[in-house]
C-alpha positions in Angstrom: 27.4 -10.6 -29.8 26.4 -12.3 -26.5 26.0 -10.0 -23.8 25.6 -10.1 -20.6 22.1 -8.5 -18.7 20.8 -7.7 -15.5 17.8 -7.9 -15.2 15.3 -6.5 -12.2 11.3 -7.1 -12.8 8.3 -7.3 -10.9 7.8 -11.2 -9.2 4.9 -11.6 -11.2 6.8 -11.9 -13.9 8.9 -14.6 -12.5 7.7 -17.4 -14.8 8.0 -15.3 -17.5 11.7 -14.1 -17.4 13.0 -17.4 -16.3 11.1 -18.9 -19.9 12.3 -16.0 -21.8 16.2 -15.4 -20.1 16.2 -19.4 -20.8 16.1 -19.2 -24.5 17.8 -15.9 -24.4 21.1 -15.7 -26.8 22.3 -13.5 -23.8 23.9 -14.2 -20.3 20.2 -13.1 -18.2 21.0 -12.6 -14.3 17.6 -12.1 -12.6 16.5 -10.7 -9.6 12.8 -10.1 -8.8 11.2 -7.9 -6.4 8.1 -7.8 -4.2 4.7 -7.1 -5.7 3.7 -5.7 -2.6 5.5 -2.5 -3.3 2.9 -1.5 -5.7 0.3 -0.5 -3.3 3.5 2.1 -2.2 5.0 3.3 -5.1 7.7 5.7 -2.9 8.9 2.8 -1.3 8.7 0.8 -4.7 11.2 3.2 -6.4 13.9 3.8 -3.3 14.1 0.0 -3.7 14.3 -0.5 -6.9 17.3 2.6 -7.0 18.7 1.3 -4.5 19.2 -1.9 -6.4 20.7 -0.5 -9.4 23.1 2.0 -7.2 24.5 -1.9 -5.7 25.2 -3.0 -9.5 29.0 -2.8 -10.1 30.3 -0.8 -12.7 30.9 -2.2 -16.0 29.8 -5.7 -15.0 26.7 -5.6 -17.3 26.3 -4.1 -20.7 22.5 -3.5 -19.8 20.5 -3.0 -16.7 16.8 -4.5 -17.8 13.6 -3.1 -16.1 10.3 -5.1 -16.1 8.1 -2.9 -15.3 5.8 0.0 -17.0 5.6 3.5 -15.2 3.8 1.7 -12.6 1.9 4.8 -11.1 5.7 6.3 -11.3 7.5 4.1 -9.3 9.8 4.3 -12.1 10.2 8.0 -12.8 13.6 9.1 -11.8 15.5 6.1 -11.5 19.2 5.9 -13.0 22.1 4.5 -13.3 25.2 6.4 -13.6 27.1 4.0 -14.8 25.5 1.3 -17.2 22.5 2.2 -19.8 19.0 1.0 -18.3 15.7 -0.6 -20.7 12.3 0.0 -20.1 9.1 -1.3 -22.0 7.1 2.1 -22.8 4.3 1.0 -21.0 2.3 2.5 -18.3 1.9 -0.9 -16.3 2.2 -4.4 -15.9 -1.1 -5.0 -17.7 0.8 -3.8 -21.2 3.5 -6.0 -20.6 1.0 -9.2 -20.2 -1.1 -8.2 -23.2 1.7 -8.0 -25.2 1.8 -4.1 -26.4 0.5 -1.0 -25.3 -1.7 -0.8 -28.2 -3.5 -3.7 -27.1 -4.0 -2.1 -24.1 -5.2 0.9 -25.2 -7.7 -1.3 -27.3 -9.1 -2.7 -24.4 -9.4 0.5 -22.1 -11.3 2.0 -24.9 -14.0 -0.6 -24.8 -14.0 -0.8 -21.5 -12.2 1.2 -19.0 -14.0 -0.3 -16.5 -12.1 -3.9 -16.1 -10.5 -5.8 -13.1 -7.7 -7.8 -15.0 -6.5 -10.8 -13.3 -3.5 -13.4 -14.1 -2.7 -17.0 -12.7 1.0 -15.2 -11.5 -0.8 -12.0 -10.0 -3.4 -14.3 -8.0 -0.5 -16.9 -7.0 1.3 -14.3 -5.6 -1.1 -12.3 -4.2 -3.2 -12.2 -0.7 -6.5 -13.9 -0.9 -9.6 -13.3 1.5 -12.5 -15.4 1.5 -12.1 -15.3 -2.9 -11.4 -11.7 -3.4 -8.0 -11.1 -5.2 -6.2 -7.7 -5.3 -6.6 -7.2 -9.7 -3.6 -6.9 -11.3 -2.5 -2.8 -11.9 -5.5 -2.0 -9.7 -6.2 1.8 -9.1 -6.6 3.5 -5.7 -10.5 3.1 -6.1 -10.2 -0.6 -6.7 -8.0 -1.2 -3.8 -10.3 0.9 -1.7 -13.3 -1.4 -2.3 -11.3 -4.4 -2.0 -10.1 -3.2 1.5 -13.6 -2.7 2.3 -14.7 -5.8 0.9 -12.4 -7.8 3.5 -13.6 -5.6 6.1 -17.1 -6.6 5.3 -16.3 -10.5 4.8 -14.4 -10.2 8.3 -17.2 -8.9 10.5 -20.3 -10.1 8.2 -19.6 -13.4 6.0 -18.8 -13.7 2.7 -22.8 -13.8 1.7 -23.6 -10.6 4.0 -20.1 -8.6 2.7 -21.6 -9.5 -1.1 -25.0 -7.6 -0.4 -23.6 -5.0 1.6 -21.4 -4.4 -1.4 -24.1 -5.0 -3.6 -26.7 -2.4 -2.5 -24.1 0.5 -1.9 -23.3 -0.2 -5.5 -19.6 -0.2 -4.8 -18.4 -2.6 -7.4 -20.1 -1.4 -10.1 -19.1 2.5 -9.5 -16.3 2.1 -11.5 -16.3 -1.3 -12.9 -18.1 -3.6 -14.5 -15.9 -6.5 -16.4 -13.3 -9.2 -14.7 -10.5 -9.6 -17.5 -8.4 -13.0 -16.8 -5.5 -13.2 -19.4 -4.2 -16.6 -20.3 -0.6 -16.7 -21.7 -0.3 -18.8 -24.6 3.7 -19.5 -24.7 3.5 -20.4 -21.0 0.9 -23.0 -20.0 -0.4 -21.6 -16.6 -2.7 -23.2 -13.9 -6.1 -22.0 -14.8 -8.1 -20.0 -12.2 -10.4 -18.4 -15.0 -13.2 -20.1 -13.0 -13.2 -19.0 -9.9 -12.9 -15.2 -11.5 -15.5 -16.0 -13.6 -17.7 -17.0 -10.2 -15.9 -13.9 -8.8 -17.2 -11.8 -11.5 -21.0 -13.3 -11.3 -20.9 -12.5 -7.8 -20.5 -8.8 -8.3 -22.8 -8.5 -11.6 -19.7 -7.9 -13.9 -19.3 -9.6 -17.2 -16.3 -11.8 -17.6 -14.0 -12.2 -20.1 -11.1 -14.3 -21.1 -8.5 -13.1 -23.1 -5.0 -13.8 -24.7 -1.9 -12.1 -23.5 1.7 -12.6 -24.9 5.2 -12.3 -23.6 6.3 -10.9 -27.0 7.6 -7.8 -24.6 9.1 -9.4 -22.2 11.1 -11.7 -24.3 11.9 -9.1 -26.9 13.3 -7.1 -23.9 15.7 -10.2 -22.5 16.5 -11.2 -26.1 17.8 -7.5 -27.0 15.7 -6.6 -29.4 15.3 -3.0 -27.8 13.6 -1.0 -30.8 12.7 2.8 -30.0 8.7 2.2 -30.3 8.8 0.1 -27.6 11.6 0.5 -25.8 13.4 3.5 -23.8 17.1 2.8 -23.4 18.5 5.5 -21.0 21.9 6.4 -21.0 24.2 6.7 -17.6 23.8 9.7 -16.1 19.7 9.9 -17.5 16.8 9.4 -15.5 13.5 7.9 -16.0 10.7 10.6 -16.7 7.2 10.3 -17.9 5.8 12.5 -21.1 2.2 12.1 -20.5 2.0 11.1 -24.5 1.8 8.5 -26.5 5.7 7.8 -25.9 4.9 7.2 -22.1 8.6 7.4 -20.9 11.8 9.7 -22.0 14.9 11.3 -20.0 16.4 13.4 -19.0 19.4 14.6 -16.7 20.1 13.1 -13.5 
Protein backbone atom coordinates (compact mmCIF):
# COMPACT_ATOMS: atom_id res chain seq x y z
CA UNK A 1 0.00 0.00 0.00
CA UNK A 2 1.40 3.42 -0.94
CA UNK A 3 1.64 5.71 1.76
CA UNK A 4 2.20 8.88 2.14
CA UNK A 5 5.57 10.23 4.56
CA UNK A 6 6.85 13.26 5.94
CA UNK A 7 9.85 13.30 6.19
CA UNK A 8 12.35 15.90 8.36
CA UNK A 9 16.29 15.06 8.22
CA UNK A 10 19.46 16.78 8.73
CA UNK A 11 20.60 18.97 5.31
CA UNK A 12 23.39 16.79 4.95
CA UNK A 13 21.43 14.36 4.00
CA UNK A 14 19.80 16.29 1.30
CA UNK A 15 21.29 14.29 -1.68
CA UNK A 16 20.47 11.35 -0.03
CA UNK A 17 16.73 11.55 0.64
CA UNK A 18 15.97 13.18 -2.60
CA UNK A 19 17.86 9.76 -4.38
CA UNK A 20 16.13 7.53 -1.95
CA UNK A 21 12.26 9.41 -1.67
CA UNK A 22 12.80 9.34 -5.70
CA UNK A 23 12.64 5.64 -6.00
CA UNK A 24 10.54 5.33 -2.98
CA UNK A 25 7.13 3.22 -3.67
CA UNK A 26 5.77 5.97 -1.22
CA UNK A 27 4.51 9.61 -1.56
CA UNK A 28 8.09 11.28 0.33
CA UNK A 29 7.41 15.07 1.33
CA UNK A 30 10.87 16.43 2.52
CA UNK A 31 11.93 19.08 4.52
CA UNK A 32 15.48 19.58 5.71
CA UNK A 33 16.88 21.45 8.41
CA UNK A 34 20.10 23.45 9.31
CA UNK A 35 23.25 21.54 10.19
CA UNK A 36 24.20 24.36 12.25
CA UNK A 37 21.87 23.36 15.02
CA UNK A 38 24.20 20.62 15.93
CA UNK A 39 26.77 22.65 17.68
CA UNK A 40 23.33 23.63 19.95
CA UNK A 41 21.42 20.64 20.49
CA UNK A 42 18.57 22.71 22.83
CA UNK A 43 17.95 24.77 20.01
CA UNK A 44 18.18 21.69 17.59
CA UNK A 45 15.33 19.87 19.34
CA UNK A 46 12.74 23.03 19.99
CA UNK A 47 13.03 23.26 16.18
CA UNK A 48 12.77 20.14 15.17
CA UNK A 49 9.31 19.85 17.80
CA UNK A 50 8.24 22.55 16.78
CA UNK A 51 8.10 21.20 13.21
CA UNK A 52 6.23 18.14 13.99
CA UNK A 53 3.66 20.21 16.38
CA UNK A 54 2.96 22.32 12.61
CA UNK A 55 2.16 18.80 10.87
CA UNK A 56 -1.61 18.44 10.51
CA UNK A 57 -3.33 15.69 11.84
CA UNK A 58 -3.92 12.66 9.86
CA UNK A 59 -2.23 14.07 6.75
CA UNK A 60 0.69 11.60 6.98
CA UNK A 61 0.63 7.99 7.94
CA UNK A 62 4.35 8.53 9.18
CA UNK A 63 6.42 11.36 10.41
CA UNK A 64 10.24 10.15 9.28
CA UNK A 65 13.27 11.36 11.33
CA UNK A 66 16.82 11.41 9.81
CA UNK A 67 18.75 11.71 12.38
CA UNK A 68 20.45 9.49 15.35
CA UNK A 69 20.31 10.75 19.01
CA UNK A 70 22.51 13.38 17.89
CA UNK A 71 23.96 14.30 21.42
CA UNK A 72 20.01 14.14 22.37
CA UNK A 73 18.69 16.56 20.25
CA UNK A 74 16.19 14.03 19.69
CA UNK A 75 15.22 12.83 23.18
CA UNK A 76 11.76 13.88 23.92
CA UNK A 77 10.34 14.76 20.77
CA UNK A 78 6.58 13.64 19.93
CA UNK A 79 3.94 13.76 18.06
CA UNK A 80 0.60 13.39 19.46
CA UNK A 81 -1.00 12.67 16.66
CA UNK A 82 0.83 10.58 13.84
CA UNK A 83 3.50 7.73 14.74
CA UNK A 84 7.27 9.10 14.30
CA UNK A 85 10.56 6.66 12.85
CA UNK A 86 13.93 6.89 13.94
CA UNK A 87 17.18 4.96 12.81
CA UNK A 88 18.64 3.60 16.28
CA UNK A 89 21.56 5.23 15.90
CA UNK A 90 23.56 7.57 18.01
CA UNK A 91 24.53 9.95 15.03
CA UNK A 92 24.78 10.88 11.63
CA UNK A 93 27.95 8.94 11.21
CA UNK A 94 25.77 5.52 11.63
CA UNK A 95 23.44 6.62 9.22
CA UNK A 96 26.43 7.29 6.46
CA UNK A 97 28.16 3.98 7.26
CA UNK A 98 25.28 2.25 6.76
CA UNK A 99 24.51 0.51 10.42
CA UNK A 100 25.40 1.05 13.76
CA UNK A 101 27.36 -2.06 13.85
CA UNK A 102 29.65 -0.66 11.43
CA UNK A 103 30.05 2.05 13.49
CA UNK A 104 30.83 0.43 16.39
CA UNK A 105 33.44 -1.58 14.29
CA UNK A 106 35.20 1.40 13.52
CA UNK A 107 35.14 3.19 17.09
CA UNK A 108 36.64 0.04 18.38
CA UNK A 109 39.69 0.33 16.15
CA UNK A 110 39.93 3.63 16.52
CA UNK A 111 38.03 5.94 18.61
CA UNK A 112 40.10 8.51 17.78
CA UNK A 113 38.76 9.61 14.01
CA UNK A 114 37.61 12.91 12.44
CA UNK A 115 35.12 11.50 9.81
CA UNK A 116 34.38 13.71 6.92
CA UNK A 117 31.79 13.57 3.94
CA UNK A 118 31.59 15.51 0.51
CA UNK A 119 27.74 16.73 1.87
CA UNK A 120 29.17 17.60 5.51
CA UNK A 121 32.21 19.68 3.90
CA UNK A 122 29.72 21.25 1.12
CA UNK A 123 27.68 22.45 3.62
CA UNK A 124 29.84 23.33 6.12
CA UNK A 125 32.10 26.60 7.06
CA UNK A 126 35.59 26.45 5.85
CA UNK A 127 38.65 28.48 7.16
CA UNK A 128 41.89 28.58 5.53
CA UNK A 129 41.15 24.25 4.95
CA UNK A 130 39.93 23.31 8.24
CA UNK A 131 36.42 21.66 8.12
CA UNK A 132 34.10 21.17 11.15
CA UNK A 133 34.15 16.76 11.09
CA UNK A 134 31.08 15.32 10.71
CA UNK A 135 29.39 14.30 14.45
CA UNK A 136 32.38 16.06 16.00
CA UNK A 137 32.48 16.11 19.90
CA UNK A 138 32.83 19.22 22.11
CA UNK A 139 36.75 18.51 22.25
CA UNK A 140 36.94 18.46 18.44
CA UNK A 141 35.01 21.58 17.96
CA UNK A 142 37.12 23.24 20.71
CA UNK A 143 40.37 22.75 18.81
CA UNK A 144 38.85 23.58 15.57
CA UNK A 145 37.67 26.99 17.14
CA UNK A 146 41.14 27.44 18.24
CA UNK A 147 42.56 26.44 15.14
CA UNK A 148 40.71 29.48 13.23
CA UNK A 149 41.81 31.62 15.95
CA UNK A 150 45.27 30.67 15.38
CA UNK A 151 45.04 30.79 11.32
CA UNK A 152 43.33 34.34 11.97
CA UNK A 153 46.07 36.14 13.94
CA UNK A 154 49.11 33.77 12.79
CA UNK A 155 48.78 32.18 9.11
CA UNK A 156 47.87 28.97 8.28
CA UNK A 157 51.75 27.69 8.50
CA UNK A 158 52.24 29.46 12.10
CA UNK A 159 48.40 28.13 13.38
CA UNK A 160 49.80 24.46 12.17
CA UNK A 161 52.90 24.59 14.62
CA UNK A 162 51.33 26.26 17.21
CA UNK A 163 48.88 23.40 17.07
CA UNK A 164 51.47 21.17 16.52
CA UNK A 165 53.75 21.63 19.60
CA UNK A 166 50.78 21.99 22.11
CA UNK A 167 49.88 18.66 20.83
CA UNK A 168 46.34 19.61 20.45
CA UNK A 169 45.33 17.43 17.55
CA UNK A 170 46.72 14.54 18.46
CA UNK A 171 45.13 14.65 22.25
CA UNK A 172 42.30 12.96 21.16
CA UNK A 173 42.77 12.04 17.65
CA UNK A 174 44.79 10.59 15.42
CA UNK A 175 42.91 9.35 12.01
CA UNK A 176 40.80 11.58 9.28
CA UNK A 177 38.01 9.10 8.01
CA UNK A 178 36.43 10.43 4.57
CA UNK A 179 33.42 8.17 3.56
CA UNK A 180 32.61 7.89 -0.11
CA UNK A 181 28.99 6.74 -0.87
CA UNK A 182 28.87 4.18 -3.45
CA UNK A 183 24.99 4.55 -4.67
CA UNK A 184 25.53 8.33 -4.96
CA UNK A 185 28.49 9.48 -6.95
CA UNK A 186 29.76 12.49 -4.94
CA UNK A 187 32.40 15.24 -5.81
CA UNK A 188 35.53 13.88 -4.28
CA UNK A 189 37.37 16.00 -1.65
CA UNK A 190 39.32 12.85 -0.24
CA UNK A 191 42.46 14.88 -1.20
CA UNK A 192 42.38 17.77 0.35
CA UNK A 193 41.50 15.67 3.83
CA UNK A 194 44.09 13.49 3.05
CA UNK A 195 46.60 16.83 2.91
CA UNK A 196 44.40 17.94 5.90
CA UNK A 197 45.29 14.84 7.67
CA UNK A 198 49.23 14.95 6.76
CA UNK A 199 49.23 18.27 8.08
CA UNK A 200 48.22 17.27 11.53
CA UNK A 201 50.28 13.84 11.65
CA UNK A 202 46.96 11.75 11.54
CA UNK A 203 46.66 8.71 9.28
CA UNK A 204 44.06 8.88 6.65
CA UNK A 205 41.63 6.69 5.61
CA UNK A 206 39.02 6.14 2.98
CA UNK A 207 36.19 4.29 3.50
CA UNK A 208 32.73 3.07 2.06
CA UNK A 209 29.53 4.20 3.46
CA UNK A 210 25.95 3.18 2.36
CA UNK A 211 22.54 4.70 2.36
CA UNK A 212 21.07 1.24 3.08
CA UNK A 213 19.44 3.27 6.29
CA UNK A 214 18.31 5.98 4.89
CA UNK A 215 16.59 4.40 2.01
CA UNK A 216 15.27 1.50 4.06
CA UNK A 217 13.77 4.30 6.32
CA UNK A 218 11.92 6.27 3.18
CA UNK A 219 11.08 2.91 1.49
CA UNK A 220 9.16 1.58 4.82
CA UNK A 221 10.96 -1.09 5.55
CA UNK A 222 10.93 -0.06 9.40
CA UNK A 223 12.19 -3.38 11.17
CA UNK A 224 12.52 -3.23 15.16
CA UNK A 225 16.57 -3.75 15.07
CA UNK A 226 16.97 -0.75 13.36
CA UNK A 227 14.25 1.20 13.64
CA UNK A 228 12.10 2.82 16.62
CA UNK A 229 8.54 3.62 15.58
CA UNK A 230 6.96 5.74 18.36
CA UNK A 231 3.46 5.79 18.79
CA UNK A 232 1.33 9.31 19.24
CA UNK A 233 1.37 10.38 22.56
CA UNK A 234 5.26 8.61 23.04
CA UNK A 235 8.32 10.41 23.25
CA UNK A 236 11.81 9.92 22.14
CA UNK A 237 14.18 8.63 25.08
CA UNK A 238 17.55 7.19 25.08
CA UNK A 239 18.46 3.66 26.88
CA UNK A 240 22.08 4.01 27.07
CA UNK A 241 22.21 0.15 25.53
CA UNK A 242 22.70 -1.39 22.71
CA UNK A 243 18.98 -0.39 21.60
CA UNK A 244 20.05 3.35 21.72
CA UNK A 245 16.46 4.74 21.55
CA UNK A 246 12.92 3.55 23.23
CA UNK A 247 9.67 5.64 24.64
CA UNK A 248 7.99 6.36 26.66
CA UNK A 249 4.92 8.70 27.80
CA UNK A 250 4.69 12.12 26.69
Amino acid sequence: MVMRLRLIACEVFARQVYYAAALSPHVVDIELVDKGLHTRPEVLRAELQQRLERIPESRYAAILLAYGLCSNSTVGLFCPHTRLVIPRAHDCITLYLGSRERYASEFQKNPGTYWYTADYIERGEESEGEWTPLGASEEALEASRLYQEYVEKYGRDNADYLMEVMGAWKRHYSRAAYIDIPEIPLPDYAPQVKELARRRGWCFERLEGSISLIRDLIFGHWDEERFLIVPPGQRITPTYNGEIVSTEPA
